[in-house]
N, C-alpha and C positions, 0 to 999 in steps of 0.2 A: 504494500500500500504506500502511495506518495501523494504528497502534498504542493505538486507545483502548480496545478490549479485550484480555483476555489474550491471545486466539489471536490477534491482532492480532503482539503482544508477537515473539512463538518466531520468525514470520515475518521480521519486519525485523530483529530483532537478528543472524539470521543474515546477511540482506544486508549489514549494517553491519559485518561482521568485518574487511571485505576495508578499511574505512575507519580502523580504530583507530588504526595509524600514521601515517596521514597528517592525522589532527585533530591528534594530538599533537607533529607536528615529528618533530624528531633526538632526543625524548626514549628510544628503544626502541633504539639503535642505541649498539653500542660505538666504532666507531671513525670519527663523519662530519665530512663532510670540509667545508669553508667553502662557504656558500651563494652563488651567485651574482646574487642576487636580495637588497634591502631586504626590509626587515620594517616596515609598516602602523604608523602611529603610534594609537592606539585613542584618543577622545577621551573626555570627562566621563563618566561612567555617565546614561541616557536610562530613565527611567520606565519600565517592562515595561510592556506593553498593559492595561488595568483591564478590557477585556473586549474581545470581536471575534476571540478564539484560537479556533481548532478542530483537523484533523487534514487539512489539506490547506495549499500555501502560500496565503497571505493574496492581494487583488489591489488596488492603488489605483488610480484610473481617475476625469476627470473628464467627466460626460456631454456632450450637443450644447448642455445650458444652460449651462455651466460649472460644477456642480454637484460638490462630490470626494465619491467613496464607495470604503469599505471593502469587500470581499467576500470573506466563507468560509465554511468549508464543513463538516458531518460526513454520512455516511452511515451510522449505527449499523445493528447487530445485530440490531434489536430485533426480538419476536415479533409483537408488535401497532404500532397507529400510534397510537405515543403522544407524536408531535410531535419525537423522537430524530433523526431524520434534516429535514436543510436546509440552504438556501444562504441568506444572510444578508447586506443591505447596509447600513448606514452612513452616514448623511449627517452633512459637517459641515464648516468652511470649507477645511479639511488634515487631515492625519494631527497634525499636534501639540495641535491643538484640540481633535481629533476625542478625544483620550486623556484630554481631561478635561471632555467630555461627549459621550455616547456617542447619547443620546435614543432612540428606539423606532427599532427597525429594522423593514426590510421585510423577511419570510421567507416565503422559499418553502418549502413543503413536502414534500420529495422521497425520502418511504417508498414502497419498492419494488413494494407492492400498495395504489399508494392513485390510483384511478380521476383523471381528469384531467390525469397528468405526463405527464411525457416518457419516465417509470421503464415506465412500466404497457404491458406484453405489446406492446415494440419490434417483435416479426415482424408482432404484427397491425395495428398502427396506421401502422408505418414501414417492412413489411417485412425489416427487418435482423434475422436470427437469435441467438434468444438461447435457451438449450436448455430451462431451468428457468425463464424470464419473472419474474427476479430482479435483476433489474438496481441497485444503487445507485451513485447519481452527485457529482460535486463538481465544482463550479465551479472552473475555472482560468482567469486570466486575463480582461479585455475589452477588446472593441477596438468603438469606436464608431464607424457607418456616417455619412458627414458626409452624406449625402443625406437617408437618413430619420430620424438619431437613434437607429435599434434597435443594442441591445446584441446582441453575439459573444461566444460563449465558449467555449471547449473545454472538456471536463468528462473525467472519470477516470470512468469506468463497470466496477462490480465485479461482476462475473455469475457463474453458475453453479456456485455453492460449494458445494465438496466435490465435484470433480468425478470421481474415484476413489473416491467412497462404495459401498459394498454396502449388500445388503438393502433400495434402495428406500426410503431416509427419505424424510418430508415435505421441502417446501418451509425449511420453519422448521427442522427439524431438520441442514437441509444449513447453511442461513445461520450456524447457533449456531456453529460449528466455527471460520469466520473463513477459512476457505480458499477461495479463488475463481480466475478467469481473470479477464483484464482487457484492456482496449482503450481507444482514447480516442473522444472523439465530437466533434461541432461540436453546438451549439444556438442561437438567437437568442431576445429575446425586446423585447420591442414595449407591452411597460408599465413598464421598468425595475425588470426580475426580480419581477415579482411572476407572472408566467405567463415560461413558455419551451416549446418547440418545437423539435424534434430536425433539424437539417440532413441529419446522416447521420453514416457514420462516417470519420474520420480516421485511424487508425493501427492492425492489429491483427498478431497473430500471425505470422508463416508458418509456423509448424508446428501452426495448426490444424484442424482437416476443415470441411468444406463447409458444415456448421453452425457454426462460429467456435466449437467446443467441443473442450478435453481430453477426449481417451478412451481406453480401454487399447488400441483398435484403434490409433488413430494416434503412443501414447505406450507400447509394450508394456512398455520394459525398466521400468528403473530410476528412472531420469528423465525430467523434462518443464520444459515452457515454458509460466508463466502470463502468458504473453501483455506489453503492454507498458502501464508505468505510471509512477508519479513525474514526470509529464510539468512543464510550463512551457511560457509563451506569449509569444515577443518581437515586436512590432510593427517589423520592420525599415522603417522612416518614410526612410529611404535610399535603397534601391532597389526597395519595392514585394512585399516579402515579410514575408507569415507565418510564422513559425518556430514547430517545438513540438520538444522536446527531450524525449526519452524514453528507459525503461533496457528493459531485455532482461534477464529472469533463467531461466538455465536449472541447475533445482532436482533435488535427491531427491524423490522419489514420498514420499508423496503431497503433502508440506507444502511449508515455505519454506528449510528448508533449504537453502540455496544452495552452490552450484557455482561459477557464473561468474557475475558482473551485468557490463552494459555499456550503451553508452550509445549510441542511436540521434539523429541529428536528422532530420527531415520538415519539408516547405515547400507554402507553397503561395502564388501570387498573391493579391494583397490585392483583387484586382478580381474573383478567383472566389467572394469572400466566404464563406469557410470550406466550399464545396461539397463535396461527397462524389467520389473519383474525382481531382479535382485536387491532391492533396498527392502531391508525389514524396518518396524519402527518399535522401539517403547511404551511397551504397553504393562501395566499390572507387573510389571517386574520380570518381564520377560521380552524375548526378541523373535518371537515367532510371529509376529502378525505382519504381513505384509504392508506397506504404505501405503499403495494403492487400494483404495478403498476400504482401510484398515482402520482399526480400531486408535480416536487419537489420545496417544496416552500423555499425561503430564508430567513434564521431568523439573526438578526445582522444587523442594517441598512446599508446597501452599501452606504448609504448617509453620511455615518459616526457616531463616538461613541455621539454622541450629538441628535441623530436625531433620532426619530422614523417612520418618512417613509421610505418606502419599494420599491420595484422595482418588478415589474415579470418576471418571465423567460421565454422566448419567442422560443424555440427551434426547428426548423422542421429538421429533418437531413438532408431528401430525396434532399432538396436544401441547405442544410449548413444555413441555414436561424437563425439568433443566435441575438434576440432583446430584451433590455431590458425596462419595461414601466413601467411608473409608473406618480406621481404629482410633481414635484419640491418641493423645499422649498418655492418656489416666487408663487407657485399656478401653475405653467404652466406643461403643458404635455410634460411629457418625451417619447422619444421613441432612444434609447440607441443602436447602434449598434459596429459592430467590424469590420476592415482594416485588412487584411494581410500585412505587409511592406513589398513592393517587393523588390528586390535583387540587385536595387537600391540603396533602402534604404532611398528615398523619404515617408515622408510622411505630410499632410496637418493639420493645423485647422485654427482655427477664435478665436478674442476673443469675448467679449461680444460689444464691440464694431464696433463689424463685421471687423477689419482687417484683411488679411492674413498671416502665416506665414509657411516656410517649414521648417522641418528639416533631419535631413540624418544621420540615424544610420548607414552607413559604415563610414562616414567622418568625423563624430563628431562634424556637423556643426548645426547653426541655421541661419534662413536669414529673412527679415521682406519682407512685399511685391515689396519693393525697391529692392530687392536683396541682401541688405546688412545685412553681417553677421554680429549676434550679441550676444552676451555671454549668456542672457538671455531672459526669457519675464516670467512679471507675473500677473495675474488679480483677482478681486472676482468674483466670478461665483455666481449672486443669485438662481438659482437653485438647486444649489447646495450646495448654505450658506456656499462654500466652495473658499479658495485661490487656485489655480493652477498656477505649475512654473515650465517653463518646461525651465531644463539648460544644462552644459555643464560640465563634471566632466571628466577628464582623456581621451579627446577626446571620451566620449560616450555621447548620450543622456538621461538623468535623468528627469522623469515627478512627481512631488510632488502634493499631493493633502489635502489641511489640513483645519482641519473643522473649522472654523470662531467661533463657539462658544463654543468650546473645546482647542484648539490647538490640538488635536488627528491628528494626521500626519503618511500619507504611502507615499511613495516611491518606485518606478518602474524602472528600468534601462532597456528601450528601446533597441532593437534588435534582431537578431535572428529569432525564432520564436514568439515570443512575439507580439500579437495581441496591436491596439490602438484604444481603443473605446470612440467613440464622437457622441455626440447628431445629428441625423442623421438631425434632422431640422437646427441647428445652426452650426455644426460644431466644436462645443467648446467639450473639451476633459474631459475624467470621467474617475478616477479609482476603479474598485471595488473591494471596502473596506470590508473586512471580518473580522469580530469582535470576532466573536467566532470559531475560527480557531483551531479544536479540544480540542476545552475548558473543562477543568474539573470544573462541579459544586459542591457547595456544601452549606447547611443551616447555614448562618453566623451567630453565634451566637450573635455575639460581635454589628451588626447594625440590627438586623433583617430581613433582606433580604438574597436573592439567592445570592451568590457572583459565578464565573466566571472569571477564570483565565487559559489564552490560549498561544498560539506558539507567538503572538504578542506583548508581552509582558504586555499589559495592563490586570486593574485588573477592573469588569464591575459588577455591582447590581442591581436587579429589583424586586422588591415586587411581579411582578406576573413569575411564570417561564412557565404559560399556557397564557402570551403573551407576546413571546418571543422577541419582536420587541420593549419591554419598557428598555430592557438592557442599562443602561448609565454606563459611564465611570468613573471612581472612583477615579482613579491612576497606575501611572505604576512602572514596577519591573526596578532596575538599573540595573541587566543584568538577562538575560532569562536560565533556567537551562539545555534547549535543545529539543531535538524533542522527541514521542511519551511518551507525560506528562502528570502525575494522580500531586493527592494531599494528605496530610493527613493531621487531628491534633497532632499539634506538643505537644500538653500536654498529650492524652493519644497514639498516636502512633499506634492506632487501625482503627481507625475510620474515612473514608474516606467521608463520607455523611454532616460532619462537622466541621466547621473552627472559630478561634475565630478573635482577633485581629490580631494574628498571626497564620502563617500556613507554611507548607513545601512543597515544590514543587520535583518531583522524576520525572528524565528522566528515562526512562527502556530503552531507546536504549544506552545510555552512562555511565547509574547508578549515573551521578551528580545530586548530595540532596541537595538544599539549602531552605535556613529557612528566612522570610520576616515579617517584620511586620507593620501592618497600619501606616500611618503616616500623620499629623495633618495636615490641610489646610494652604497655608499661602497667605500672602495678595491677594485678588482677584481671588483666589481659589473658587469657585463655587460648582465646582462637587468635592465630597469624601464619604469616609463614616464616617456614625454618628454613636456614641453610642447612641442603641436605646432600655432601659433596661424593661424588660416584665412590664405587668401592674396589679394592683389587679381588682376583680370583679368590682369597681368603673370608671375602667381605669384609676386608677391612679399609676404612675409608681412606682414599687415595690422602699422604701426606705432602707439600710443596719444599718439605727437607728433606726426602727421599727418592733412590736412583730405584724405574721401573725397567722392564724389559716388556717388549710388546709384540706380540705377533696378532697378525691380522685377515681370517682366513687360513691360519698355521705357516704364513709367511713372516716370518723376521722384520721387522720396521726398524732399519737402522741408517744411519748416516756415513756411509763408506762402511769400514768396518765396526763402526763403534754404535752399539745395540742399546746402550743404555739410554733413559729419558728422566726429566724431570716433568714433572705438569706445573709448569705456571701459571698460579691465578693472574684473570685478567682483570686487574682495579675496574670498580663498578665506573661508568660514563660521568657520574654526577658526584660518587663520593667515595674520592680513593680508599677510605679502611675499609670499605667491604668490597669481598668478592663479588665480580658481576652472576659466578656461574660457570662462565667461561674461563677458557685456558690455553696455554702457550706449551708447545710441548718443544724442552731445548732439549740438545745433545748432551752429556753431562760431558762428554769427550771433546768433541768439536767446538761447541759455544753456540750451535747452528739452531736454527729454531724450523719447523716442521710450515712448513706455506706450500702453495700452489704456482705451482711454471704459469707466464703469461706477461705479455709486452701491456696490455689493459686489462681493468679490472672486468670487463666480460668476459676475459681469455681465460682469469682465473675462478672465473665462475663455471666456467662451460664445461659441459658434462665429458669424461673421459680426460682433461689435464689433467698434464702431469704433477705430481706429488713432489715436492723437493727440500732441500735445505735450506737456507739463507740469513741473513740479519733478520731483526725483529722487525716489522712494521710500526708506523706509530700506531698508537692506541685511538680510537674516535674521540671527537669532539664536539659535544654538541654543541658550545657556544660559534663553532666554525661556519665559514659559507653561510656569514650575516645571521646566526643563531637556525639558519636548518637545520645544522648540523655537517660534519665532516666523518666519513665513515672509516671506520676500519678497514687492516688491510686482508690477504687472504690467510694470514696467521694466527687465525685463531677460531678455537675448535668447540665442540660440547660435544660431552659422552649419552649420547640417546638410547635409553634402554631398548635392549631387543623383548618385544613382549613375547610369551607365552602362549599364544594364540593361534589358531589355524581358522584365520577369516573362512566365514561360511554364511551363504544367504540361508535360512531357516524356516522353516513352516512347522504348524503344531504335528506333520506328522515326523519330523524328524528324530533320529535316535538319543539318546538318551547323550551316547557316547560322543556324538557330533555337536549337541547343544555344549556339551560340557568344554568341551577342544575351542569352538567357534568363539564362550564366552568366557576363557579365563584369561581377560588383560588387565588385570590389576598390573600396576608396575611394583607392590609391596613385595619388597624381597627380592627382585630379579639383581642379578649382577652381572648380568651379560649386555655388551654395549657395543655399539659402531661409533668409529669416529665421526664429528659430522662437521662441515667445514660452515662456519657462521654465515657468512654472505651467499653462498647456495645452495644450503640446507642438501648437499649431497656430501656420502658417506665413501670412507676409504676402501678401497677394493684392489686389488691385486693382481693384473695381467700377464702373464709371462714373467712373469718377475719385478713387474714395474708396480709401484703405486700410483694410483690415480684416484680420479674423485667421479661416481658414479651413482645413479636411480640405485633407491632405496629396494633393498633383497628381506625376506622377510620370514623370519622363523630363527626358533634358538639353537638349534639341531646343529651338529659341527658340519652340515652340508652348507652353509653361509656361509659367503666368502668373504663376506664384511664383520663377524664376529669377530672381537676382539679379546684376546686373555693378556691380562694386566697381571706381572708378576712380579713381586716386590726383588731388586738385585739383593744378591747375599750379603750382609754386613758386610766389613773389614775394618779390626777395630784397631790397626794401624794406619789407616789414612787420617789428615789433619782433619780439624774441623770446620766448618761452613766458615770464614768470613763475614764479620758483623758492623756494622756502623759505618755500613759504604754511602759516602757521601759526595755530589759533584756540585764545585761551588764556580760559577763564573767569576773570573778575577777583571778581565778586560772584556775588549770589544775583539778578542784572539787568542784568548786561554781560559781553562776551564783546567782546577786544580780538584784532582780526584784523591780521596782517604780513605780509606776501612784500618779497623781494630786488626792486632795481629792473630793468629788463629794458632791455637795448642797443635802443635807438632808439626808447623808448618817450615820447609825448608826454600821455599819461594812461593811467589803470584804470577798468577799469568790473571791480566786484564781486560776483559771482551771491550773494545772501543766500537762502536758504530757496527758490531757485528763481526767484525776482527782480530784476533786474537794476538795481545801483545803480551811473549813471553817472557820472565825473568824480569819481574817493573817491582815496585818498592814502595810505597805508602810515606809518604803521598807523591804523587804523580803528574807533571804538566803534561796539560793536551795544549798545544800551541799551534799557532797558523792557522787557524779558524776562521772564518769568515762573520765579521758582525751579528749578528741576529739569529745564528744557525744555532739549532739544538743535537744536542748527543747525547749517546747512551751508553752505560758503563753497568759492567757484571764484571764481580771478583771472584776466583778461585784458589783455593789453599792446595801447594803439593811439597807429596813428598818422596822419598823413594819408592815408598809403599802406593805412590798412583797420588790421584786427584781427588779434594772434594768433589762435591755438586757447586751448582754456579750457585754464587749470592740471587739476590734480588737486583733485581734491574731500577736503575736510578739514572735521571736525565737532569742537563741543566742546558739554558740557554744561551750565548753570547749575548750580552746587549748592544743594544744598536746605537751605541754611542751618543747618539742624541737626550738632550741633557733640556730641552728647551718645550718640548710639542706636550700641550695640557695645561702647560705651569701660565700662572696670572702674568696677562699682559694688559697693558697701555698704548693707547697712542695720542698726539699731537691734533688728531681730529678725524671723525669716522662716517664716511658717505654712510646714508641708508643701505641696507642691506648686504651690505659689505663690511661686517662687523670683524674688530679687531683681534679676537680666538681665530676666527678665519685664518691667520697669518701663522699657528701653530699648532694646528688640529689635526695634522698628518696628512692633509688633502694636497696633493701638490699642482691641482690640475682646473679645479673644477670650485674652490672657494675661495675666495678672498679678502684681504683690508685692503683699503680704498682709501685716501685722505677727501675729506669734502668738498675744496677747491683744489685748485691749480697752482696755487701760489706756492713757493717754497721758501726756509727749509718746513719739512714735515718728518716727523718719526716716529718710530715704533721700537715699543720695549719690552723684556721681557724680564719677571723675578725667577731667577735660577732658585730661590728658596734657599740657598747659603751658598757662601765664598766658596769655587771650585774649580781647577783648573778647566782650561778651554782650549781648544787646539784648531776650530775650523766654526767656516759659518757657509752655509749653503743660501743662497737666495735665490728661491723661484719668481722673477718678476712676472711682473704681467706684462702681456705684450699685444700685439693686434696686427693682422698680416695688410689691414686698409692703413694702418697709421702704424708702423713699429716705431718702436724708441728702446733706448736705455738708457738709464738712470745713472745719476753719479752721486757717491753715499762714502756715509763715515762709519767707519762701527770702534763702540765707545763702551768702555765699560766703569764699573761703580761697584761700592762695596756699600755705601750709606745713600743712592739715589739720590743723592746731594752732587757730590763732585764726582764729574768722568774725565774721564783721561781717555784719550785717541788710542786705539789699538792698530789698526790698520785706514791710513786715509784712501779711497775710490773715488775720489770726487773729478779724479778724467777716466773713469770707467766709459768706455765704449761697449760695451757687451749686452747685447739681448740675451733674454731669458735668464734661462742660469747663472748665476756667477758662482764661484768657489773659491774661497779667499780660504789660507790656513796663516797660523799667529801661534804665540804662543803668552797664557796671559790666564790670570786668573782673577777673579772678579761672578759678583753675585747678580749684579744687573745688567743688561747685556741690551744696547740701543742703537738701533740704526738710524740715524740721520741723513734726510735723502734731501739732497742738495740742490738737486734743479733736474731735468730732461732732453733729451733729444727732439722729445717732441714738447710742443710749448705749451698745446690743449689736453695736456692726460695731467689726471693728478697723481702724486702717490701711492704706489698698489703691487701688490704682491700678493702671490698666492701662498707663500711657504717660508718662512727662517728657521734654518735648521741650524741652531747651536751645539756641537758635538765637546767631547771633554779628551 
């Protein structure tokens, strides 16, 4: 469902009632109670998209070449094909690049009467029934086949709108209205989205007739079901499953008006390659009911983020009949139904201790069974191990419902349309709770589990994501980035399948990007995530002071001859003491670090490069590429459990033997892992001897050839010890003075410099001949005759760039409008300037060094004009008390355009240029740049 036109608008707003409170926290609530759960630390504010927004979630995905593209989507309204409806891709090295150059996209076409698509009269070209041969569609998601390269994608298909119209409108006149049915579909396509081709259908209805269409035969009353949509597509790279996650709303006739929304998930083998007939869905705690016209089951406990029972959906149309069943929390049976509030605005409950009370959504009243109105009421509800408080906010009715052993809190604002449902046995009130409310998943690096982060703002984890009902609550975001939401990782920018400590959340319908990251429990804190760091063949968790040995597939993963590894953690993107998750696997022999062969970062994304050695990459940056972000390089990895699992489509008559195989993918307890390279979510694999990076192989069985055994090396408790307190301190604008502590039993160091190994070096260390502004990176090792330690930790320092002058408080003599005096030391050397107000000279500009310090050069970008050029003739003056200066260098028969570059030698806190007169007689004094260097 989208909202880019009006009737768009009525439809979703109604679905989104049921979300208001739970975007907004415990703001709706009088009396809640302490959360159990952290709160998201939200980082810098990130660029909003500059373009690539539409009205479906966004999808990143990089192809079989290592290529990253963007994909989204609209299916407009329109009457005619006026190019309004498409799916749209995006090339560009990431998403942080990508946002500040966008270049010509590929579009597909995809108006619903336009010969050629996938759109164009489905029963006749594909057989699949569609009533009115209206179909519009959007892309969701891609998952790329590693055999042939073709793109997968599930797509939202909106059909037959207005399917309760009278009198026989046109085709166009049903579309205008914005009301339709909906389903999802599989497509592939085999030129990278410039053509696609329908697989079939993935997920539709069960309450709709043999035609996949609402009708007043199969929908008589009041109410109906347009079918299922809001979908999402997660590549579970785990255990061998498709996921799509979908809602269920069942509405007032004829619109969107909504009742109930909930949330379906559907699966299928990643080896049936999106086929039609192979997606089971969640049903009752099981995976045998087909999708297609299947039972739709609710994942996310409506009981709240703390709880893993469930409820059923109880739905007859024919009678509007709409009940929910299930056990309480107290053991007792539920059976769940729903009120209309009549027009009154009377409506009833109980609490648990059987009182009466009414309240009145036109009057904004509450009254106990006395009559007397009262501001509130609140009670626990053990069924529901839930508080309910139902108040009184701006003369409206507000019903809150907050889980007792969470704090996890929704909020309802009664009225309207808006259904009130209470235990039809007791009368006491229930609101259901949707946890995963178009959720984007993805494999968390950083705790080992599934994470889940949706429209509700909270962040939710479960070891099993094939039982989707273990979902608990982790923490939540302090503000929500908006509606139709994906995710990425924030350190390579590519890779939507996984997240570390930190992650980025993208609205495509608004393009607001923000960036969050974990954040530690604090007292009484219960529910969060843990760092939870992979294991060796012993189970015992990988250490970053210890040498491994790795074979991969039963091949050897070494660097020449030297087989030994460390795993370096990779500093989280936002805040170096934690781990991101990620890791750096070095040589403990060579100094070498484990990356991907490739001249571009496509080369070392693309499926089948080679595997190799080299210095470390830098680590990402999100403040980089104007706050998009700057990604990582291909050196660094995350260990993705091999799951347990033999994907299998299922129906209730399958074996016993085969349910059990198909559904055991908890990741609790596996220690079996692939390597998986962060920016192309492909996994190490082994050819003739070669390593390379290749489509995920699946099963735990020594028949994988991407299985990896991690096996700790043998002590030796004659080699020195690790090297501690390595430190790199830049001295100049050309040397960079390296330390570490001496190490027990150490008889030299050998010093990895920029990825190089300098043998026989001594504590402490010049790195000399450096270039200004350039950073490097240093790792220490202790040896001795008995061999080498493991490498220290990696430590970087920058040369500075000499300049002594750009930021710091300046002056001048007088300032044209919009040519302000910072202008002249902001670092802009091209494009901002100071300006003197007239013409007349002398004029100057100063600047406070902030204390007495030596100086050695002074750069000056004049301004200049190719209709009028000049140069300027100047003094530069320096000062210690801004009282008296003294001439350092006279220019005053400077002939030079543009640049000048004067060097001196002089020390002094204030630093003035006095510009003396021109070449040209009608410029005033103006420069783009003084750059003061020391």
């Amino acid at each position: 469902m989208r909202i880019t036109k009006r009737a768009k608008w009525t439809g979703s707003l109604a679905i989104l009632t049921f979300l208001t409170g739970q975007a907004l926290g415990g703001l709706q609530t009088a009396s809640a109670a302490a959360e159990k759960f952290p709160t998201y630390v939200q980082q810098a504010t990130v660029p909003s998209l500059t373009t690539g927004t539409a009205d479906i979630a966004g999808s990143a995905f990089v192809d079989k070449e290592g290529e990253f593209h963007w994909m989204y989507s609209v299916a407009n309204y329109e009457q005619a094909d006026n190019g309004g409806s498409w799916i749209k891709f995006n090339i560009n090295k990431d998403l942080g690049t990508l946002n500040t150059n966008w270049g010509a996209a590929t579009v597909y076409n995809s108006y619903w009467n336009r010969p050629g698509t996938f759109n164009y009269k489905l029963d006749q070209t594909y057989g699949i029934p569609t009533p009115y041969q209206d179909d519009h569609n959007d892309g969701i998601g891609v998952w790329i086949d590693p055999d042939t390269g073709y793109w997968y994608a599930l797509t939202n298909d909106e059909y037959q709108f207005s399917p309760f119209a009278t009198n026989n409108p046109t085709t166009n006149e049903r579309i205008a209205t914005g009301v339709h049915n909906n389903r999802v579909l599989a497509t592939y396509s085999t030129d990278k989205g410039a053509t696609w081709q329908l697989i079939g259908q993935v997920a539709t209805s069960p309450w709709n007739d043999s035609n996949e269409a609402a009708t007043n035969t199969n929908f008589p009353g009041t109410t109906w079901s347009y079918g299922v949509a809001g979908t999402r597509l997660f590549v579970d790279n785990a255990n061998g499953y498709f996921y799509a996650l979908y809602n269920n709303h069942i509405n007032w006739k004829p619109g969107y008006s909504n009742i109930l929304t909930y949330f379906s998930l559907a699966r299928s083998p990643i080896s049936a390659k999106m086929a039609e007939g192979s997606w089971d869905v969640w049903y009752n705690g099981t995976w045998s009911r087909s999708a297609l016209k299947g039972n739709a089951g609710w994942i996310g406990s409506p009981m709240g983020a703390g709880s893993d029972h469930n409820l059923s959906v109880n739905y007859t149309p024919v009678t509007d009949s709409l009940t929910l069943t299930g056990t309480g929390m107290d053991g007792s049976s539920l059976n769940i139904g729903y009120t209309k509030v009549p027009s009154s605005g009377d409506f009833i409950f109980k609490d648990p201790a059987g009182s009466t009370y009414t309240a009145n959504t036109v009057s904004g009243t509450l009254k106990n069974a006395s009559g007397t109105s009262i501001p509130s009421v609140s009670y626990s509800d053990p069924a529901l191990d839930a508080t309910i408080t139902v108040y009184i906010q701006n003369s409206q009715i507000w019903i809150s419902q907050e889980n007792n052993a969470t704090g996890y809190l929704t909020s309802v604002k009664q009225g309207g349309s808006t259904p009130v449902f209470k235990n039809t046995a007791t009368q006491r009130l229930f609101l259901p709770v949707n946890t995963q409310y178009e959720n984007a998943f993805s494999y968390n690096a950083y705790s080992g589990k599934y994470r889940s982060v949706g429209y509700d703002g909270y962040i939710y984890e479960t070891d099993d994501l094939g039982a989707p009902d273990t979902f608990k609550v982790v923490g939540k975001l302090p503000a929500t980035v908006g509606s139709y939401l994906s995710q990425i990782d924030t350190g390579s920018l590519t890779n939507q399948q996984v997240s570390g400590y930190s992650f980025r959340t993208i609205s495509d319908l608004s393009g607001s990007q923000k960036n969050y990251s974990t954040a530690a429990p604090g007292a009484g804190q219960t529910y969060y995530s843990a760092y939870n760091p992979p294991k060796d063949q012993n189970g015992t968790a990988i250490s970053p002071s210890a040498a491994y040995t790795i074979s991969i597939g039963g091949n050897s993963l070494q660097d020449g001859a030297a087989n030994q590894w460390q795993f370096v953690p990779v500093p989280d993107e936002f805040d170096g003491s934690q781990n991101s998750g990620f890791y750096r696997l070095q040589n403990t022999s060579t100094g070498k670090y484990l990356k991907v062969a490739g001249s571009t970062a496509a080369a070392t994304r693309a499926m089948g490069a080679t595997v190799i050695s080299g210095a470390a990459d830098a680590n990402a940056n999100p403040s980089g590429n104007g706050g998009n972000g700057t990604a990582s390089g291909s050196d660094q990895w995350y260990l993705l459990p091999v799951g347990n699992a033999t994907p299998a489509y299922l129906t209730p008559s399958s074996s016993a033997s085969a349910i059990a195989a198909a559904t055991n993918t908890s990741l609790s307890g596996v220690t079996a892992y692939r390597l998986v390279n962060r920016a192309s979510a492909l996994a190490v694999e082994f050819t003739s001897g070669q390593a390379a990076i290749r489509g995920m192989k699946f099963g735990a069985g020594a028949g994988n050839p991407q299985v990896m055994t991690i096996t700790p090396a043998a002590a030796n408790p004659n080699l020195p010890s690790v090297p501690t307190g390595l430190t790199a301190t830049a001295v100049n604008v050309s040397q960079i003075n390296v330390s570490w502590n001496a190490s027990t039993g150490a008889a030299g160091y050998d010093l990895l410099i920029d990825g190089v190994m300098a043998t026989n070096v001594s504590s402490p260390y010049s790195h000399t001949g450096l270039t200004a502004g350039s950073t490097h990176t240093y790792g220490v090792r202790a040896r001795n005759s008995s061999g080498s330690s493991i490498w220290s930790s990696l430590v970087s320092a920058t040369t500075p760039t000499g300049i002594v002058s750009q930021g710091k408080t300046a002056t001048a003599s007088s300032v044209q409008t919009g040519n302000d005096v910072s202008n002249a030391n902001d670092g802009n050397t091209s494009s901002t300037r100071w300006a003197a107000v007239t013409n007349t000279y002398p004029q100057w500009w100063k600047v406070d060094l902030g204390s007495s310090m030596a100086i050695s050069k002074l750069e000056s970008y004049w301004y200049n004009s190719t209709t009028y050029p000049r140069s300027y003739q100047y003094k530069i003056e320096g000062s210690n008390d801004d009282v008296t200066y003294t001439t350092i260098l006279d220019r005053t028969s400077n002939t030079t355009q543009g640049l000048t570059t004067d060097a001196f030698s002089a020390a002094c806190r204030y630093v003035r240029i006095t510009v003396t007169g021109s070449s040209y007689s009608g410029g005033s004094a103006s420069a783009y740049e003084f750059k003061v260097y020391n």
